[in-house]
PQR file of N, CA, C, O and H, with PARSE charges and radii, in Angstrom:
ATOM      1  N   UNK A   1      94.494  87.189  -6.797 -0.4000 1.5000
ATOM      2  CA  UNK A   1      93.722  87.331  -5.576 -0.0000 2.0000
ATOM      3  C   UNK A   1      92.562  88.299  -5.840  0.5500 1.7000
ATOM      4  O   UNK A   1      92.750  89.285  -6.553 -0.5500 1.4000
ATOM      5  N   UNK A   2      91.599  88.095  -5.394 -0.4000 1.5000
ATOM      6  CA  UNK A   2      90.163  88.582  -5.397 -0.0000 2.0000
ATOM      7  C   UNK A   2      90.200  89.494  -4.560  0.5500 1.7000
ATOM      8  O   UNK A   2      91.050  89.332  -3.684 -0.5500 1.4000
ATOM      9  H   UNK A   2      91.446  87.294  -4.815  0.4000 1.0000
ATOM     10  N   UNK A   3      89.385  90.715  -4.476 -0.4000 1.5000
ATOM     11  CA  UNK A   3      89.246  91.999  -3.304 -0.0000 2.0000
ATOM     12  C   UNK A   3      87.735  91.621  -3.365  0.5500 1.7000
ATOM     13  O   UNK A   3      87.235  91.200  -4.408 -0.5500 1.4000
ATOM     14  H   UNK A   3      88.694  90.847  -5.188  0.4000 1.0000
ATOM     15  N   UNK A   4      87.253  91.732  -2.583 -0.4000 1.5000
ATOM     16  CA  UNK A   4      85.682  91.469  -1.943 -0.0000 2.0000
ATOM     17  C   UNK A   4      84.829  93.045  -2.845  0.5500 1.7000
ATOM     18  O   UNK A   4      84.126  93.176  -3.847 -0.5500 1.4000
ATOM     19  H   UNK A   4      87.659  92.073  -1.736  0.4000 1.0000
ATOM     20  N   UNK A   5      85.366  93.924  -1.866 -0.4000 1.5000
ATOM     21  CA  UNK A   5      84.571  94.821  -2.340 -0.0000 2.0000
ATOM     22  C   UNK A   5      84.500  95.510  -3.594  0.5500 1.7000
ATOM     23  O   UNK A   5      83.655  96.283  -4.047 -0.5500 1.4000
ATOM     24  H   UNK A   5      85.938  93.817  -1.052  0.4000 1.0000
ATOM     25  N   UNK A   6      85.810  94.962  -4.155 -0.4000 1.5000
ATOM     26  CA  UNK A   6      86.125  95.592  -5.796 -0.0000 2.0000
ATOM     27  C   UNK A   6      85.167  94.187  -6.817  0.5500 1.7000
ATOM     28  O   UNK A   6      84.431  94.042  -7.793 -0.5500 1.4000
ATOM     29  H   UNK A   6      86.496  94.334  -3.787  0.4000 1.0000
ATOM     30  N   UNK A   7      85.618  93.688  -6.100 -0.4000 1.5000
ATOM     31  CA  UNK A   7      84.329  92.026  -6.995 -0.0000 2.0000
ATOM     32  C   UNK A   7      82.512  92.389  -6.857  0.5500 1.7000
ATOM     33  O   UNK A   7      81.588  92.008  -7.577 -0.5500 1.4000
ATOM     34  H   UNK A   7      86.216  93.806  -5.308  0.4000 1.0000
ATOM     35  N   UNK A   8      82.509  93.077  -5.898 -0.4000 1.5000
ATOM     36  CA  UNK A   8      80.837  93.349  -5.311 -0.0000 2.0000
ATOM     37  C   UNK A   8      80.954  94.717  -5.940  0.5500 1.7000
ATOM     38  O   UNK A   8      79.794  95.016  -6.223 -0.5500 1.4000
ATOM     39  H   UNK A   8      83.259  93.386  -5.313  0.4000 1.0000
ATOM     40  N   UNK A   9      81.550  95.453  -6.212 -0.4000 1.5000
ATOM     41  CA  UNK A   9      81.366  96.638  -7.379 -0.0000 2.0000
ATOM     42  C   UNK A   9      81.016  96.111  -8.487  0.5500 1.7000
ATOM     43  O   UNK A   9      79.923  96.090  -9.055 -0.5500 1.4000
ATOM     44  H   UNK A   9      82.493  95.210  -5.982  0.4000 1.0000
ATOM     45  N   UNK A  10      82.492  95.483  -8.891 -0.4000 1.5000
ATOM     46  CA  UNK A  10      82.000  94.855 -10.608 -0.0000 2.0000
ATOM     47  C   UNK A  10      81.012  94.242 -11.070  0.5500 1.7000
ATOM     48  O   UNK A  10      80.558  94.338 -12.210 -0.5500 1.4000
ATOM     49  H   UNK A  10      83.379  95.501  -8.430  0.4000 1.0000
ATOM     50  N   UNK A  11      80.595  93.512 -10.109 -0.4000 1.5000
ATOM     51  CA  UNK A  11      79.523  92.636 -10.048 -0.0000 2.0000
ATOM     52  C   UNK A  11      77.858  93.392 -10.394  0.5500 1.7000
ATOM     53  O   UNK A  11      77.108  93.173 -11.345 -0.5500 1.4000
ATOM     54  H   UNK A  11      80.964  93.434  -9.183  0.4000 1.0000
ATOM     55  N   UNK A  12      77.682  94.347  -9.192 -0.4000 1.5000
ATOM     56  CA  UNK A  12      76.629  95.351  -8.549 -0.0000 2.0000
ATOM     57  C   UNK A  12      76.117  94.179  -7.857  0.5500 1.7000
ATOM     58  O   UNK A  12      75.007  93.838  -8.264 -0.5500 1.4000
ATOM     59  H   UNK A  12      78.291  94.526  -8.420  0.4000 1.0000
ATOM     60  N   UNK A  13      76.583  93.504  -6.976 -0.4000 1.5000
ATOM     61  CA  UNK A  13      76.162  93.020  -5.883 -0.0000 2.0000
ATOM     62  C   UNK A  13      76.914  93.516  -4.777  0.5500 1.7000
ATOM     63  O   UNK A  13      77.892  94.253  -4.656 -0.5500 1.4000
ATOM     64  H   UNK A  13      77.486  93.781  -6.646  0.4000 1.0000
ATOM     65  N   UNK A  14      75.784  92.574  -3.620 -0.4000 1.5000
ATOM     66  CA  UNK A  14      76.548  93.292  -2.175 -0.0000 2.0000
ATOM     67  C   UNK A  14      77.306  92.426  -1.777  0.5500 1.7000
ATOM     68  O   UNK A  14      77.062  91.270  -2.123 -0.5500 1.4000
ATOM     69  H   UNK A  14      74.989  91.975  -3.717  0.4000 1.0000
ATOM     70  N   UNK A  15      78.359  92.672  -1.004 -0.4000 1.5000
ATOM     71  CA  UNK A  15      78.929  92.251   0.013 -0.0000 2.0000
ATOM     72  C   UNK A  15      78.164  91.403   1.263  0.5500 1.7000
ATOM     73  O   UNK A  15      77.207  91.839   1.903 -0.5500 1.4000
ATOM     74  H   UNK A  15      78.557  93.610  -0.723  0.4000 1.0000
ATOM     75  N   UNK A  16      78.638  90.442   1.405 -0.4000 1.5000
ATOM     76  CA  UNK A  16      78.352  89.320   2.873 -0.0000 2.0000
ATOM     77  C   UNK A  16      79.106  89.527   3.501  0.5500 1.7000
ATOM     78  O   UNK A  16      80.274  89.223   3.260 -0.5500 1.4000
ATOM     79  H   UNK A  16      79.416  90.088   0.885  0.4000 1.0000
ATOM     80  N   UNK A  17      78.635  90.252   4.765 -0.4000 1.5000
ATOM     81  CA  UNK A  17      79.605  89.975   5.932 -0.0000 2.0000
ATOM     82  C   UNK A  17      79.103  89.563   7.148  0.5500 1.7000
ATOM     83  O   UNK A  17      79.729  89.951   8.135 -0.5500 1.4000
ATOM     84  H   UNK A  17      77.686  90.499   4.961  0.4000 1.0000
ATOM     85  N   UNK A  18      77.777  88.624   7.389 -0.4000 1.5000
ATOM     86  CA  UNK A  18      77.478  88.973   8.245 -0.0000 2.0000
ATOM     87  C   UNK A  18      76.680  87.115   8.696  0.5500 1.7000
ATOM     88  O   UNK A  18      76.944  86.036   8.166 -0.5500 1.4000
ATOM     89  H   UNK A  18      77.269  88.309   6.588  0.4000 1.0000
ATOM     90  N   UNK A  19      75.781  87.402   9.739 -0.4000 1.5000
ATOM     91  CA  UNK A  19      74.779  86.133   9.388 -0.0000 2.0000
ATOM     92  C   UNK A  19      74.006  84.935   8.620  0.5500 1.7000
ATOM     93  O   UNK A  19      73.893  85.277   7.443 -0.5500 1.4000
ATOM     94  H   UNK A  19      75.566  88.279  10.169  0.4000 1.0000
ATOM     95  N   UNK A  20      73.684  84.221   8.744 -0.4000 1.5000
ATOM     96  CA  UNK A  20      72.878  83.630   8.270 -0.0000 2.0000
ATOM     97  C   UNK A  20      71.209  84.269   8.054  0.5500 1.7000
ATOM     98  O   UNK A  20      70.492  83.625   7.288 -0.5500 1.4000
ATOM     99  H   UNK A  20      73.776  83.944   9.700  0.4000 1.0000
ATOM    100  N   UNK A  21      70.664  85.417   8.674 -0.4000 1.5000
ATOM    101  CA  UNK A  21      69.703  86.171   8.379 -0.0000 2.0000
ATOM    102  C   UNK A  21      70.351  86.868   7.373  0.5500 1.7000
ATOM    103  O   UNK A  21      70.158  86.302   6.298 -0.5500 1.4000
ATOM    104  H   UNK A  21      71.246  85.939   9.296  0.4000 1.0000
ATOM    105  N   UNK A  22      70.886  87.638   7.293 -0.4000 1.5000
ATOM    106  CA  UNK A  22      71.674  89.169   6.857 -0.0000 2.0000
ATOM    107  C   UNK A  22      71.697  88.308   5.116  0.5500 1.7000
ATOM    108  O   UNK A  22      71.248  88.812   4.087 -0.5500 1.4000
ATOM    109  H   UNK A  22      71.043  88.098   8.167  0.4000 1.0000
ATOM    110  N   UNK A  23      72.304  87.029   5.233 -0.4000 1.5000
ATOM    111  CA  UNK A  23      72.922  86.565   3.910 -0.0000 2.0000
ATOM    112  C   UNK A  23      70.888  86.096   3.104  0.5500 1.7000
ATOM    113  O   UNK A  23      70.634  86.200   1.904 -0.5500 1.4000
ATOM    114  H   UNK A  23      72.669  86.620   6.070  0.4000 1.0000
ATOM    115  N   UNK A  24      70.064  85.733   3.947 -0.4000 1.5000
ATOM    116  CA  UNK A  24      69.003  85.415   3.314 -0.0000 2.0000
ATOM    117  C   UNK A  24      68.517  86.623   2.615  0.5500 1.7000
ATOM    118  O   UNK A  24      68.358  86.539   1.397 -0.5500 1.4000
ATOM    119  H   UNK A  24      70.270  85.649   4.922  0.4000 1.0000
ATOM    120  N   UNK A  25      68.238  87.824   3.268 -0.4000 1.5000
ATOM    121  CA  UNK A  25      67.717  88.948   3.081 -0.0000 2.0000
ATOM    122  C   UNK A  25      68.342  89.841   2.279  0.5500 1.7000
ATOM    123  O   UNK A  25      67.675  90.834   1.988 -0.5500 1.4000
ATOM    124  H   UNK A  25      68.366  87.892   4.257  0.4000 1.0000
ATOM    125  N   UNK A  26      69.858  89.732   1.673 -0.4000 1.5000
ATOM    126  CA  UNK A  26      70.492  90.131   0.804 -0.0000 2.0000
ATOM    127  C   UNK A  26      69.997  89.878  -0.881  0.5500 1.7000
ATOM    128  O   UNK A  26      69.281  88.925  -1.188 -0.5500 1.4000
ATOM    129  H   UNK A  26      70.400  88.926   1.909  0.4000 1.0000
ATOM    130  N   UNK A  27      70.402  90.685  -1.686 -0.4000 1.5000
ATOM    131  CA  UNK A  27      70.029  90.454  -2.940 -0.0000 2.0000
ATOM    132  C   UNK A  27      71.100  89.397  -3.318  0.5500 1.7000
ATOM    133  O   UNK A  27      71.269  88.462  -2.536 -0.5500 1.4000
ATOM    134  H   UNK A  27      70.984  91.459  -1.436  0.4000 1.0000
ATOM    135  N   UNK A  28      71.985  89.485  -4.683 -0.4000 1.5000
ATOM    136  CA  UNK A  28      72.609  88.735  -4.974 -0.0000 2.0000
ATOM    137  C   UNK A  28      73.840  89.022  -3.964  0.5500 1.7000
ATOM    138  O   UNK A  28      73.393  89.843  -3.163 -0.5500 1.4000
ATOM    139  H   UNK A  28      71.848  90.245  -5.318  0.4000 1.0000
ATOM    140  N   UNK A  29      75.041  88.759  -3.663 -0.4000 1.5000
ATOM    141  CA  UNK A  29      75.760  88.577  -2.826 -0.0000 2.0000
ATOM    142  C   UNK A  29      77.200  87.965  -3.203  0.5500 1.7000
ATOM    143  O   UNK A  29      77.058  87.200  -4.156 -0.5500 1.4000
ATOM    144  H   UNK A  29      75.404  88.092  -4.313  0.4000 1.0000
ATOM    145  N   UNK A  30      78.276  88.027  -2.860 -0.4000 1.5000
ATOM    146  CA  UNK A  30      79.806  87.835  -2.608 -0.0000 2.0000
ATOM    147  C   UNK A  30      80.299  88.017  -1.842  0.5500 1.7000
ATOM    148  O   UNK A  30      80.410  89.157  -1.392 -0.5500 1.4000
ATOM    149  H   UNK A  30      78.391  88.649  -2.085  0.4000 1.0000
ATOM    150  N   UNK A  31      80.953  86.755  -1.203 -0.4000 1.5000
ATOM    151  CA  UNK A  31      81.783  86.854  -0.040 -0.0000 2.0000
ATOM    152  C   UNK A  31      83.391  86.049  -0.792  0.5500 1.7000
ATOM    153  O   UNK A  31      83.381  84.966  -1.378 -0.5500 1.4000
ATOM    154  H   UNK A  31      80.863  85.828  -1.568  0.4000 1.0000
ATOM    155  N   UNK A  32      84.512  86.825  -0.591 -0.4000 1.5000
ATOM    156  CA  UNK A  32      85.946  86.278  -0.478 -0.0000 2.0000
ATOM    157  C   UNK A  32      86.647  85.708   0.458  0.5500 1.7000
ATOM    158  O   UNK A  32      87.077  86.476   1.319 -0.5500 1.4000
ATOM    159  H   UNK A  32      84.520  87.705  -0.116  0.4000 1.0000
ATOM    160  N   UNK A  33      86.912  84.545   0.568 -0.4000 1.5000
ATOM    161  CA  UNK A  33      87.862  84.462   1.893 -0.0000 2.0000
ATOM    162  C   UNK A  33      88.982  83.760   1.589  0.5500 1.7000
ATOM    163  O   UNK A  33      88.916  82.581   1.240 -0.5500 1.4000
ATOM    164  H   UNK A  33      86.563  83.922  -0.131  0.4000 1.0000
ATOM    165  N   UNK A  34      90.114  84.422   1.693 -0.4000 1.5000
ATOM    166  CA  UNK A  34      91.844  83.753   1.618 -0.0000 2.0000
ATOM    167  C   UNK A  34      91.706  82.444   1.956  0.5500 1.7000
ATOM    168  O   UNK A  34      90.804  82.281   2.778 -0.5500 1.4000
ATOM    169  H   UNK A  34      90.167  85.379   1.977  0.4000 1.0000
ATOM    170  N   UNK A  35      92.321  81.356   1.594 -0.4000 1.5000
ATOM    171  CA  UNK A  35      92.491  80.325   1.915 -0.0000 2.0000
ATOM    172  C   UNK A  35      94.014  79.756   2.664  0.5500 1.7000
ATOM    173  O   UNK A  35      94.334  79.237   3.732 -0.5500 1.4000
ATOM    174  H   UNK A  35      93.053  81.488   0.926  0.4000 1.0000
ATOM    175  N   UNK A  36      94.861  80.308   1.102 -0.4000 1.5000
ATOM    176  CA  UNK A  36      96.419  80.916   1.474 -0.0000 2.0000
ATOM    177  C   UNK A  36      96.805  82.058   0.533  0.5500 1.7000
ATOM    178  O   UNK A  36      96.115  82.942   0.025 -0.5500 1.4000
ATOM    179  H   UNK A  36      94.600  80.730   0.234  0.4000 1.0000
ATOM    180  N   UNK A  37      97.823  81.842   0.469 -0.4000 1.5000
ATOM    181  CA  UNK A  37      98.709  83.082  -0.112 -0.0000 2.0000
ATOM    182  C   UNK A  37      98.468  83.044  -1.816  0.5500 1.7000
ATOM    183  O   UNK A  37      98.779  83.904  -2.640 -0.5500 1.4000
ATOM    184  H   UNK A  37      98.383  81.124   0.882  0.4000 1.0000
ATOM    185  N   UNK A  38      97.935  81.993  -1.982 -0.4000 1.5000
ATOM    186  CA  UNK A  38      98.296  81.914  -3.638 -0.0000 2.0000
ATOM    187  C   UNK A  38      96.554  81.619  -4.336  0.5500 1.7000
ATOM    188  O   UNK A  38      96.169  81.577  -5.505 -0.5500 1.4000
ATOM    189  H   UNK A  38      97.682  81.295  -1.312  0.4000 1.0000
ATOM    190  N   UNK A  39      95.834  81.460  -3.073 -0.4000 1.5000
ATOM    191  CA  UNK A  39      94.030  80.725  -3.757 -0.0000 2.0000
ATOM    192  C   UNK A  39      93.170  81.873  -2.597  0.5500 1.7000
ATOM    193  O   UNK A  39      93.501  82.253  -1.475 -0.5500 1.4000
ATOM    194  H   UNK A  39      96.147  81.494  -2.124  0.4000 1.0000
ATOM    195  N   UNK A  40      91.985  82.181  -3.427 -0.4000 1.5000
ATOM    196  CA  UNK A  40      90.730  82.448  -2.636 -0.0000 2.0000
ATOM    197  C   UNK A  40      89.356  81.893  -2.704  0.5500 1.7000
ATOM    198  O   UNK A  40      88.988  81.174  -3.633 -0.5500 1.4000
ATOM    199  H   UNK A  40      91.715  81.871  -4.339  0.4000 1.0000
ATOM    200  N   UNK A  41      88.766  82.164  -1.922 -0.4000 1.5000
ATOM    201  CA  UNK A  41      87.833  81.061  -2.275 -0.0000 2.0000
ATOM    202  C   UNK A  41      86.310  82.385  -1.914  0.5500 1.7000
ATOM    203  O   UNK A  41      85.888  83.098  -1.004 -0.5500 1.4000
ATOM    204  H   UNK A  41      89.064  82.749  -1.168  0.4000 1.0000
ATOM    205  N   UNK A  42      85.959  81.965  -3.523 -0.4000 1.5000
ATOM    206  CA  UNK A  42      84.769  82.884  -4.034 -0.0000 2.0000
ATOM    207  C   UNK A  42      83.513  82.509  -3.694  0.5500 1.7000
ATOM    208  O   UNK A  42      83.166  81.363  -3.981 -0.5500 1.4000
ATOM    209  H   UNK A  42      86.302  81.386  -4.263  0.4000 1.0000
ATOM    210  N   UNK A  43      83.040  82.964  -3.349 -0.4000 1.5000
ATOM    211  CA  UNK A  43      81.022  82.532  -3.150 -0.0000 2.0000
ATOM    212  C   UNK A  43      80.291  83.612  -3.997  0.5500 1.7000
ATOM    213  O   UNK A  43      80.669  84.784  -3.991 -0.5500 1.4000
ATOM    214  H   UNK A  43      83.322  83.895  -3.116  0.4000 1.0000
ATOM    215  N   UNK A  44      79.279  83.195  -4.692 -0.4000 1.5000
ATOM    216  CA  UNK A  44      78.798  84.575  -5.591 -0.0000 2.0000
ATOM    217  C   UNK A  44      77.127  83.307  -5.188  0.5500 1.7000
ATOM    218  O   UNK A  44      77.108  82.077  -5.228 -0.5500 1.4000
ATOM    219  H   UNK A  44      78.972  82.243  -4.697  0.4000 1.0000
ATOM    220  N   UNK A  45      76.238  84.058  -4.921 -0.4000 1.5000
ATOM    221  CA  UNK A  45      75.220  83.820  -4.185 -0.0000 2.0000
ATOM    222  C   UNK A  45      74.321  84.917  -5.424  0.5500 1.7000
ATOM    223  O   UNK A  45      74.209  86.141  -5.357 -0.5500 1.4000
ATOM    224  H   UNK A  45      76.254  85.058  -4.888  0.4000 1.0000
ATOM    225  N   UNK A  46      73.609  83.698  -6.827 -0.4000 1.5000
ATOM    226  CA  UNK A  46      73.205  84.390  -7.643 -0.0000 2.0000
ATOM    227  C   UNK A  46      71.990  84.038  -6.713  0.5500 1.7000
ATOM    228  O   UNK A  46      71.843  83.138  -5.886 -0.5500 1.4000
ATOM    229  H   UNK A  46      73.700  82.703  -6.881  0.4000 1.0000
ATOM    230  N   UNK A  47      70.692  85.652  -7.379 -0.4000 1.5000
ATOM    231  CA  UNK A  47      69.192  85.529  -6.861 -0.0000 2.0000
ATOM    232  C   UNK A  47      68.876  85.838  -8.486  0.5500 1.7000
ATOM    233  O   UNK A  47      69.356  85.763  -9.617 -0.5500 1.4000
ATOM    234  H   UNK A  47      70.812  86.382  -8.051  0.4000 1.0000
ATOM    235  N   UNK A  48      67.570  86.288  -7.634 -0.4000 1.5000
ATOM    236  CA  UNK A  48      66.636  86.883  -9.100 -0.0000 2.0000
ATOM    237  C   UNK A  48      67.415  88.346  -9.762  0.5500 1.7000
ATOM    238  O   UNK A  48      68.025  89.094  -8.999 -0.5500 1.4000
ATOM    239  H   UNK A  48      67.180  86.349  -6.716  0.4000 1.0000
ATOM    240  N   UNK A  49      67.321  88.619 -11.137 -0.4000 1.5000
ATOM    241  CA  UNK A  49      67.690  89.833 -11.333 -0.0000 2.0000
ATOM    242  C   UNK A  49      69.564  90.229 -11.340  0.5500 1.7000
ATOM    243  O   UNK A  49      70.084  91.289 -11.690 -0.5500 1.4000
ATOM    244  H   UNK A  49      66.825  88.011 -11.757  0.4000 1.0000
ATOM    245  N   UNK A  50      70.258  88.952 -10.821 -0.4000 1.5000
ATOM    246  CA  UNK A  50      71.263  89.293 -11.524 -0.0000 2.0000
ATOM    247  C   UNK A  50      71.590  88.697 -13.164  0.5500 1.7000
ATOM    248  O   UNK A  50      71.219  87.603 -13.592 -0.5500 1.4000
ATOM    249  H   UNK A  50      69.836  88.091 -10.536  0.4000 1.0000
ATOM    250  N   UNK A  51      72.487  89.872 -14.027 -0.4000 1.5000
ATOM    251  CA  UNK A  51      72.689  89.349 -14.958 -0.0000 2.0000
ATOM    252  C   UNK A  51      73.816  88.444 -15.335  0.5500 1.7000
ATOM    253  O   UNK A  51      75.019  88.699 -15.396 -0.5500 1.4000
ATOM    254  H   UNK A  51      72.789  90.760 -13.680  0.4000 1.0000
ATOM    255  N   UNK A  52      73.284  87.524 -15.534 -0.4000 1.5000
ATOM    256  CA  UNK A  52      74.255  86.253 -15.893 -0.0000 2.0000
ATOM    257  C   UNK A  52      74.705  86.466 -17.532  0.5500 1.7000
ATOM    258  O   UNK A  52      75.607  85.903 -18.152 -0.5500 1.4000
ATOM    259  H   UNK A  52      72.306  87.317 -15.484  0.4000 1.0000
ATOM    260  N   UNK A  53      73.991  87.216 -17.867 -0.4000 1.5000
ATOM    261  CA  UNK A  53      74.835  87.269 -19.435 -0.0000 2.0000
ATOM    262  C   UNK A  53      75.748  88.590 -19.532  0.5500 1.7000
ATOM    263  O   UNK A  53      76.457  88.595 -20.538 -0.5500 1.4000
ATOM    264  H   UNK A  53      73.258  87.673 -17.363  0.4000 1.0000
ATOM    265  N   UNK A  54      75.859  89.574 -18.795 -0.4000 1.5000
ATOM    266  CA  UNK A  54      76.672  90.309 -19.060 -0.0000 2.0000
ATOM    267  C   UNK A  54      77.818  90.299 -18.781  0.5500 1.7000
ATOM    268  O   UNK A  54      78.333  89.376 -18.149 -0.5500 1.4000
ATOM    269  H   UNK A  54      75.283  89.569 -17.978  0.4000 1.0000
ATOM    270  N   UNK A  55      78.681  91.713 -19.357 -0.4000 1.5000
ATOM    271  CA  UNK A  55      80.212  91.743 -19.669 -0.0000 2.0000
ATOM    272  C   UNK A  55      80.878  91.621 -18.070  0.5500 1.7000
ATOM    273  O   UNK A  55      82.047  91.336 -17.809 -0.5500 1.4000
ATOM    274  H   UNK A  55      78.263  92.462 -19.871  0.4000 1.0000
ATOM    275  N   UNK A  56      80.178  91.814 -17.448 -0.4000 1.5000
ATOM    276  CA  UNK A  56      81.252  91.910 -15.966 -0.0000 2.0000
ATOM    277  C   UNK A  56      81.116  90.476 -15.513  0.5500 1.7000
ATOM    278  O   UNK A  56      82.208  90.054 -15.134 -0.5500 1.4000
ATOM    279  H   UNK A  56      79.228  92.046 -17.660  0.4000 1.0000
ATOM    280  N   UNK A  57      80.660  90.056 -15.471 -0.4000 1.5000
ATOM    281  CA  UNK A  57      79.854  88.409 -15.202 -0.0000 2.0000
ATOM    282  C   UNK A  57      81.216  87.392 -15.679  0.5500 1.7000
ATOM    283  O   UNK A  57      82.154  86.791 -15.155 -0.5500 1.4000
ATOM    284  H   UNK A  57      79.773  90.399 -15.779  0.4000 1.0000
ATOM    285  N   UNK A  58      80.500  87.707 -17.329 -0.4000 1.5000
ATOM    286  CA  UNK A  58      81.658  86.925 -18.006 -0.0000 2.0000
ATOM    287  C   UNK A  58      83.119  87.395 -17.501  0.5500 1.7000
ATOM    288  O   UNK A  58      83.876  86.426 -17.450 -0.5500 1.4000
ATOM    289  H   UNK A  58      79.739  88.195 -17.755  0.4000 1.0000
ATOM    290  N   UNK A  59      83.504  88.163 -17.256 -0.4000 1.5000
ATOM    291  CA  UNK A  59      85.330  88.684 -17.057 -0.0000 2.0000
ATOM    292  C   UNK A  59      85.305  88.306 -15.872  0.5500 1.7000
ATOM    293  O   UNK A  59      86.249  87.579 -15.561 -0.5500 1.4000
ATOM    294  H   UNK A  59      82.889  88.950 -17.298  0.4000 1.0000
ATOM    295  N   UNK A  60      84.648  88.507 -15.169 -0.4000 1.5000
ATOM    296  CA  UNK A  60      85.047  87.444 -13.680 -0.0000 2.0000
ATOM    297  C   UNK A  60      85.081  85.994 -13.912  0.5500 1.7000
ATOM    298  O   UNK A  60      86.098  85.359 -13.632 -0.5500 1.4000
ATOM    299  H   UNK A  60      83.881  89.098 -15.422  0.4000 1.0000
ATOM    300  N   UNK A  61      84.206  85.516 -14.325 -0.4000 1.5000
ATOM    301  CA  UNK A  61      84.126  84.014 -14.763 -0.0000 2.0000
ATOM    302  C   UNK A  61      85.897  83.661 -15.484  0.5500 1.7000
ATOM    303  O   UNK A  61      86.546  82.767 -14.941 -0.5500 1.4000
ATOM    304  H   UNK A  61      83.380  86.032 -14.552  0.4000 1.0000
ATOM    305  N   UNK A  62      86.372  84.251 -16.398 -0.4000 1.5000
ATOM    306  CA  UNK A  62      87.571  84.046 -17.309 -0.0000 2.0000
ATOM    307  C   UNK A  62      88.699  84.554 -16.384  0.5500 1.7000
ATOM    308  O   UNK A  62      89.826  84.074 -16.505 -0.5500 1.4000
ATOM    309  H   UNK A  62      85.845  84.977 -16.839  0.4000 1.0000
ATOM    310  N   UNK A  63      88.399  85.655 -15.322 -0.4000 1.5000
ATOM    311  CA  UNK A  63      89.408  86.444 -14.133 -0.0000 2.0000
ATOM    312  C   UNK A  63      89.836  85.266 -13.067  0.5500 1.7000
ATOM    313  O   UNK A  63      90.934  85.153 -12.522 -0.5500 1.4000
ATOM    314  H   UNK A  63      87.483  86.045 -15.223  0.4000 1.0000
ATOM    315  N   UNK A  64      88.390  84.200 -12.872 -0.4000 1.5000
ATOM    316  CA  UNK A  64      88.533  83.227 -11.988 -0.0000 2.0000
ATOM    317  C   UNK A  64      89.281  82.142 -12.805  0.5500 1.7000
ATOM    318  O   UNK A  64      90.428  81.924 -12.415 -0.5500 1.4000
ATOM    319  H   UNK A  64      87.498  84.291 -13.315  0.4000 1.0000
ATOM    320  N   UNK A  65      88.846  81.428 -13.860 -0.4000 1.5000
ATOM    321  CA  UNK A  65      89.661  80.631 -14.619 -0.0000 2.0000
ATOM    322  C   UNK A  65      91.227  80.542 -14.778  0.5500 1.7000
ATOM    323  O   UNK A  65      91.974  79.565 -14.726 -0.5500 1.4000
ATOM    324  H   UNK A  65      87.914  81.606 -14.177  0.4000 1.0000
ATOM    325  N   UNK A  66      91.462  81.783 -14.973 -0.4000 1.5000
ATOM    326  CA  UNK A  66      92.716  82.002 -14.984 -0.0000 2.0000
ATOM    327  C   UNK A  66      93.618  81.999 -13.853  0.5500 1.7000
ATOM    328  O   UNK A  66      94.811  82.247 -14.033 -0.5500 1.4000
ATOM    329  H   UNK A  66      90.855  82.576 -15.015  0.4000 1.0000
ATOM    330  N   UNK A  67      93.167  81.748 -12.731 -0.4000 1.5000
ATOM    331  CA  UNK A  67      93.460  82.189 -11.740 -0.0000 2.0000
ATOM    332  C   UNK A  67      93.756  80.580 -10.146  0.5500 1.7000
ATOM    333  O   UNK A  67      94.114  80.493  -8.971 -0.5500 1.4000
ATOM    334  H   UNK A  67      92.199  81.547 -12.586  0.4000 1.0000
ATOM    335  N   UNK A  68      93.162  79.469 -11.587 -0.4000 1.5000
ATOM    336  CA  UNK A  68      92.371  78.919 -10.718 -0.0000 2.0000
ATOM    337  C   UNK A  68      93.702  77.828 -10.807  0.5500 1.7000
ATOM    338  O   UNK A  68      94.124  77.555 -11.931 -0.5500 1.4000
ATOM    339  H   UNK A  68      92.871  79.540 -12.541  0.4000 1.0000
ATOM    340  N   UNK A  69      94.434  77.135  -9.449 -0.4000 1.5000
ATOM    341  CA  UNK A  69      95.584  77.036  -9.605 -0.0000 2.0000
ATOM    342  C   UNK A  69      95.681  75.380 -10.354  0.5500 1.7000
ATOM    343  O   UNK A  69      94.800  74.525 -10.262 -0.5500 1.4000
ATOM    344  H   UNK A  69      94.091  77.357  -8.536  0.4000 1.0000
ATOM    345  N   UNK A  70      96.554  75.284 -10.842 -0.4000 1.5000
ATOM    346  CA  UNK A  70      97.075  73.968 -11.943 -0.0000 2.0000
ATOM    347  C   UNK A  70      98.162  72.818 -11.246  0.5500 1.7000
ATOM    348  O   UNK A  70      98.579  71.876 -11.920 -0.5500 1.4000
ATOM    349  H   UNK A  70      97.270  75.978 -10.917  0.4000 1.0000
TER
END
């Protein structure tokens, strides 16, 4: 299971919690929302200026994989 605000740390993006304005005017962005007990369901809202090649990027990418149910 994913924590919102510990994913928007690792990340250095912000948190979505809000509008459809709020989410335009945001930089890059993550929102989590439970689905059930065992899946979450990730939104990562890349813009300009995030890094897609770095180490936190990738370990979420392989954190989600692993995670992702079979």
């Amino acid at each position: 299971m994913f924590n919102q605000s510990d994913l928007a740390r690792r990340l250095s993006v912000e948190e979505y919690k809000g509008d459809l304005a709020e989410k335009l005017g945001l930089p890059s962005s993550v929102v989590v929302q439970n689905r059930n007990e065992a899946t979450d369901w990730v939104t990562l809202r890349i813009k300009e200026g995030f890094d897609l090649e770095g180490e936190a990027f990738a370990d979420f990418l392989k954190e989600a994989y692993r995670a992702f149910p079979r």
